[in-house]
N, C-alpha and C positions, 0 to 999 in steps of 0.2 A: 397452809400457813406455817403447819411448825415445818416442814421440809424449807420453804425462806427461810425462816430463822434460823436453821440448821446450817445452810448454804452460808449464809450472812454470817456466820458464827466461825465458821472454816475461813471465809476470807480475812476477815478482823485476824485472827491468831497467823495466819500467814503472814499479811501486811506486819504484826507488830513483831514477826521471828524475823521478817527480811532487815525492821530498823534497829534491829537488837543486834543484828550482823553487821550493817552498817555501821556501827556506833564502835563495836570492839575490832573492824579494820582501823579504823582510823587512829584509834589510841594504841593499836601495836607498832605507829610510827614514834609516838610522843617520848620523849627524852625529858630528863631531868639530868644533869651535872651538878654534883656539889664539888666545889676544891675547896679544900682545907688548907689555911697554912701554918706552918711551923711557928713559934715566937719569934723563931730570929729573921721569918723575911715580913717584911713590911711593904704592904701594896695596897692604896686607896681602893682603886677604882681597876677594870678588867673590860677588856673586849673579846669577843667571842667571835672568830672569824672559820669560815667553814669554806673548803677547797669544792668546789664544783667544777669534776673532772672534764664535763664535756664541753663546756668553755675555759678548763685551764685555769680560772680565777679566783679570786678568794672574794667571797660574800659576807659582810659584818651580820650578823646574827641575832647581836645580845650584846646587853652594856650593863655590868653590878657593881655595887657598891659592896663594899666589905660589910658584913654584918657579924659581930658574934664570930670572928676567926674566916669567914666564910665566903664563898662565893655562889650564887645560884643561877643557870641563867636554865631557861626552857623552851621548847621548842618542840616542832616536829622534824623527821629527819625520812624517807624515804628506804636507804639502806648507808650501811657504817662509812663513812667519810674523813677524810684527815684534815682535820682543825686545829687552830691555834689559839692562845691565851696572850695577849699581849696585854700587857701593865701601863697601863695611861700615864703620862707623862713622866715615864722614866726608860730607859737605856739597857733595861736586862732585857735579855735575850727570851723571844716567846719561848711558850711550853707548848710542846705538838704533845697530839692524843690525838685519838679516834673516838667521835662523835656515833653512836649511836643509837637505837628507841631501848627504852627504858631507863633505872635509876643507875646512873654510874658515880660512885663516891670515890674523889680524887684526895690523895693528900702529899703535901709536896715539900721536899724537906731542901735542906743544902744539898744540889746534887745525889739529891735523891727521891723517887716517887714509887708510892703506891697506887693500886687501884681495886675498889671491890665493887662485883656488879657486872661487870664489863668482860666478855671473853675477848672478845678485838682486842683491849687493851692488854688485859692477861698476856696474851701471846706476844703480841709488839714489844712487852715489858719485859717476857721470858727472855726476848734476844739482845733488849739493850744490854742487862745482867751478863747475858751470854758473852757477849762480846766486847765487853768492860772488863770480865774475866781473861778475855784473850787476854787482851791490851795489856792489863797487867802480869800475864803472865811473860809476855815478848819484854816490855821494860825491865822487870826480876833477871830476864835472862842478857839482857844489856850491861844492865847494872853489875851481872857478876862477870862477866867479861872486862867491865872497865877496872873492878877491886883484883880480880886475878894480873890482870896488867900493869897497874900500880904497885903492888906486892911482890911485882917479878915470875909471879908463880905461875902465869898463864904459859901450856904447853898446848905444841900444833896440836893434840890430841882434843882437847878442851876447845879448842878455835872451831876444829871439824863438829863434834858433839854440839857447840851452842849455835852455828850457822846454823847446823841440820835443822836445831829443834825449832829456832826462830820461822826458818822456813816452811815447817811442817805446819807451826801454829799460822803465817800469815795464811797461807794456803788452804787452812781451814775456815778462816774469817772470813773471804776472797769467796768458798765455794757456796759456803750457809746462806753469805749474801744474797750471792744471785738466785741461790734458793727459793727462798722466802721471798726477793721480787718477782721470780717468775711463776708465785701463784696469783697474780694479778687480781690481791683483792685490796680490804682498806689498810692490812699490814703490810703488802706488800708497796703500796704505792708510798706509804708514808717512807718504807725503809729505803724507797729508790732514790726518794726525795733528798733523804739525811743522809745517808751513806752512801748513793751509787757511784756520784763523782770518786769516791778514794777508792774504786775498782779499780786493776791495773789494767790494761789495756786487753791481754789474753781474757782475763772475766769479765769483761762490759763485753764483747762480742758473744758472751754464751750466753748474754738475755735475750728475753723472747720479747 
């Protein structure tokens, strides 16, 4: 009798370790987003639309209401994906992110976003930064080529020096790109998506 109850005793704690594994697979898929926004934007309502690579399509998600500054939508997610926030009846432009499992807190300014929680995002965010850095560093060097021009004072020497540098900097914008696409993950799909068309034609052929 007590060797049953021994046997019975082993099987019960197995069964209740397999549904205790069960229980914490599932919730390592579960997502929470919060987006925050700034006082000066103003948005009722939010959709939550998620890029499902293997049919190429975008699947609505999630649908919030502003509460408190706020947006929440939740869900389970699989592995990190590129999504989008579209504003209900109104004309700005969605907000891309990277959809992931667990808590990612979004906050979203004028032309500007954070994210904490989130390393997909982290990273994807590292390279907008990055390359908003270009950008303005190639207009700076525009801009002083068109004041040296205007003031007379622009010599060939200065023409050569801001070609080079312009070139040097497109060139690096050009290679980080295809970079960061050809790790073929959810940073990179998002970044092929946003940037790959302004590839020049020599860098769209060195993606994989």
């Amino acid at each position: 009798m007590k060797r049953i109850l021994y046997t019975i005793a082993i099987l019960l704690s197995m069964a209740l370790a397999g549904c205790g594994n069960d229980t914490h697979d599932y919730s390592d898929m579960d997502y929470t987003v919060t987006i925050t926004l700034d006082n000066s934007l103003h948005h009722d309502s939010a959709t939550l639309l998620v890029l499902e690579e293997e049919y190429d399509k975008l699947r609505q998600s999630g649908k919030a209401e502003l509460k408190n500054g706020t947006f929440t939508f939740t869900g389970q997610t699989d592995k990190p994906k590129v999504a989008l926030i579209c504003w209900d009846n109104d004309s700005t432009q969605p907000f891309h992110f990277i959809l992931e499992s667990g808590e990612t807190h979004i906050t979203l300014k004028p032309n500007a976003w954070s994210a904490k929680g989130s390393k997909q995002n982290a990273d994807y965010l590292e390279y907008v930064n990055w390359r908003n850095g270009i950008i303005d560093a190639r207009v700076a060097t525009w801009q002083e080529y068109l004041n040296m021009a205007a003031d007379s004072s622009l010599t060939r020497e200065d023409e050569v020096r801001m070609a080079r540098q312009d070139s040097l900097l497109n060139d690096s914008l050009q290679r980080v790109t295809v970079e960061r696409i050809n790790r073929k993950d959810a940073v990179g799909r998002i970044i092929r998506d946003r940037y790959g068309k302004q590839l020049d034609q020599a860098h769209k052929r060195m993606l994989e």
